[in-house]
C-alpha positions as CSV (number, residue, x, y, z in Angstrom):
1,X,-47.5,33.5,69.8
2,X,-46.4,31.5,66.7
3,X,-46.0,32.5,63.2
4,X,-47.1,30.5,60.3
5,X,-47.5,30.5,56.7
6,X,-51.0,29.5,54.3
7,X,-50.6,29.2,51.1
8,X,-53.8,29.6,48.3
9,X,-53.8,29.7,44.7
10,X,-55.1,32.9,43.8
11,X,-57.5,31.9,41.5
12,X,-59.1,29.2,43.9
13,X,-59.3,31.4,47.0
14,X,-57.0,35.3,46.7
15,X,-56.0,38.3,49.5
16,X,-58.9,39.8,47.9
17,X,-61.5,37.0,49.0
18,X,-60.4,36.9,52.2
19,X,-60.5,40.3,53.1
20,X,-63.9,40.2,51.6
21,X,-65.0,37.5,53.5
22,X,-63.2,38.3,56.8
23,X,-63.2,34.9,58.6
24,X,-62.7,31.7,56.4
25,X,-62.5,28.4,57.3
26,X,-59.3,27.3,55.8
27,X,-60.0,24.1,54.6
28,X,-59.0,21.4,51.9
29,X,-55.6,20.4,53.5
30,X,-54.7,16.8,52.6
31,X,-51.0,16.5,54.0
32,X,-49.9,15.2,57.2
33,X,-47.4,17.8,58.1
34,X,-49.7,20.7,57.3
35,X,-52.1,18.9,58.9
36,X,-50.3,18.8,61.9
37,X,-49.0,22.6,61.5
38,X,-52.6,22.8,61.8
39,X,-53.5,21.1,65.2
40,X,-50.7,23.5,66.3
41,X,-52.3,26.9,66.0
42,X,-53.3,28.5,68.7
43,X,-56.0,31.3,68.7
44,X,-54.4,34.7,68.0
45,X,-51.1,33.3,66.1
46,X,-50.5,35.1,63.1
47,X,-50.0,33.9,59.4
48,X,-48.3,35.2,55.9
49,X,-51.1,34.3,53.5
50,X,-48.6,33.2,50.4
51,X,-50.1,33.1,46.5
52,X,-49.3,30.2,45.2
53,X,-48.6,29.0,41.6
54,X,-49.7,32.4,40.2
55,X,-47.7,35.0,42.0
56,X,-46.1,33.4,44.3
57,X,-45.7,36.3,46.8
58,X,-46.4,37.0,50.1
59,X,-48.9,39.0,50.4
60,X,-51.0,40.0,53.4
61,X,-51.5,39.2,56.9
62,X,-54.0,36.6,58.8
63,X,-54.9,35.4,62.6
64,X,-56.2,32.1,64.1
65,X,-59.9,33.2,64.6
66,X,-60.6,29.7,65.6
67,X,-58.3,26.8,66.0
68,X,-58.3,23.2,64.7
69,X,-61.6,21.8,64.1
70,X,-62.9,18.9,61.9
71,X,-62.6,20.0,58.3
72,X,-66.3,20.5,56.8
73,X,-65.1,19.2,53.1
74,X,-63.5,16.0,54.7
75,X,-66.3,13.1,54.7
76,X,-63.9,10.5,56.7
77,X,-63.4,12.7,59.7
78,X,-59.5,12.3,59.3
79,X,-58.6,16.3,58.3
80,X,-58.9,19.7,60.3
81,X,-59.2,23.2,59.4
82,X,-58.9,26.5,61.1
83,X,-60.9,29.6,60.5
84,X,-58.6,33.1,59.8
85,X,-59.3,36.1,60.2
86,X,-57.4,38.7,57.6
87,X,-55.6,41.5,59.8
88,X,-53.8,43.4,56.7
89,X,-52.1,43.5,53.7
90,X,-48.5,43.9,52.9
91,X,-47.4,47.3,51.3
92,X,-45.1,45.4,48.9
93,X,-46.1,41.8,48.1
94,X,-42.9,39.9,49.4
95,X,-42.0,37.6,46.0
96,X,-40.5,34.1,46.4
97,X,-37.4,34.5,44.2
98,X,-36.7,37.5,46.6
99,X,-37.1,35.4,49.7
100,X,-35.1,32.6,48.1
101,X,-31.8,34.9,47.1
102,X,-31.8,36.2,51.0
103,X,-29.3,34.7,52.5
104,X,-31.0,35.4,56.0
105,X,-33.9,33.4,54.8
106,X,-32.3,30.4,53.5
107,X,-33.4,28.2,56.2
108,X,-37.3,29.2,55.7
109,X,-39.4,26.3,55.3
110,X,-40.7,27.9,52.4
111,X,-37.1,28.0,50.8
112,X,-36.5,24.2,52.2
113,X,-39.9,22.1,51.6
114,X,-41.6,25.2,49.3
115,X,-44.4,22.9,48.7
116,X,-46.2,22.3,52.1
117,X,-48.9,24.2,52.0
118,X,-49.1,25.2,55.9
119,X,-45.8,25.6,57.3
120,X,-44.1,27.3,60.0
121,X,-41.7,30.6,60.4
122,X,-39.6,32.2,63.0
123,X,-39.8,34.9,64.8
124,X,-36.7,36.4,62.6
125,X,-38.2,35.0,59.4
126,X,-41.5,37.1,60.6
127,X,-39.5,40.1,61.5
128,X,-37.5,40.4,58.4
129,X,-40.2,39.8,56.0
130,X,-42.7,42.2,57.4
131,X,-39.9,44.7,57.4
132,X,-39.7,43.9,53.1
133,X,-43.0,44.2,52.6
134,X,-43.6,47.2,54.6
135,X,-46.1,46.3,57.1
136,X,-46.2,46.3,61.0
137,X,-45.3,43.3,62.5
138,X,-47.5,42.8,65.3
């Protein structure tokens, strides 16, 4: 299993919409790398779902319900998307600053490149972070 991280600006598309909603396809990414962090999710990986730009915390938990598949927004064929699933959320919404001034952490993608929107995290990042926000791991 890998571990990866989505981000979503609250007010476009929050924790609470997606818990609503269930399974989402997560669409509407137009960068190479996170296109290509796409491509390599594999049904059943698991995902921080991060608010960006207001909040910018950690806050819940999603799987790959379906992996990479053309993007329905994207006329030209060129971008995928991948459906999640929300599993839970954190206890304590992990903040950025607080991920940033953890030493343990300071090699995090999302500490190194903070503005790819799909990006990948170790097993450690993912065991240490659940463990601050209080949620199960698995």
């Amino acid at each position: 299993m890998a571990y990866w991280l989505v981000k979503s600006e609250p007010n476009s598309w929050s924790w609470d919409q997606q818990v609503a909603k269930d399974v989402e396809v997560w669409d509407g990414v137009r960068n190479h790398q996170a296109k290509n962090n796409l491509l390599a999710m594999r049904l059943g990986d698991l995902a921080f779902f991060y608010h960006s730009v207001e909040g910018k915390e950690i806050v819940g938990i999603v799987v790959v319900a379906a992996e990479a598949h053309p993007d329905p927004t994207d006329p030209t064929g060129k971008w995928f998307a991948v459906d999640f699933q929300a599993v839970r959320p954190f206890v304590k919404p992990v903040p950025l600053e607080q991920i940033k001034n953890d030493p343990r952490l300071a090699d995090m993608v999302l500490v190194k490149n903070s503005r790819l929107s799909v990006q990948p995290v170790t097993g450690a990042e993912w065991q240490l972070i659940c463990g601050i926000g209080e949620t199960d791991s698995d």
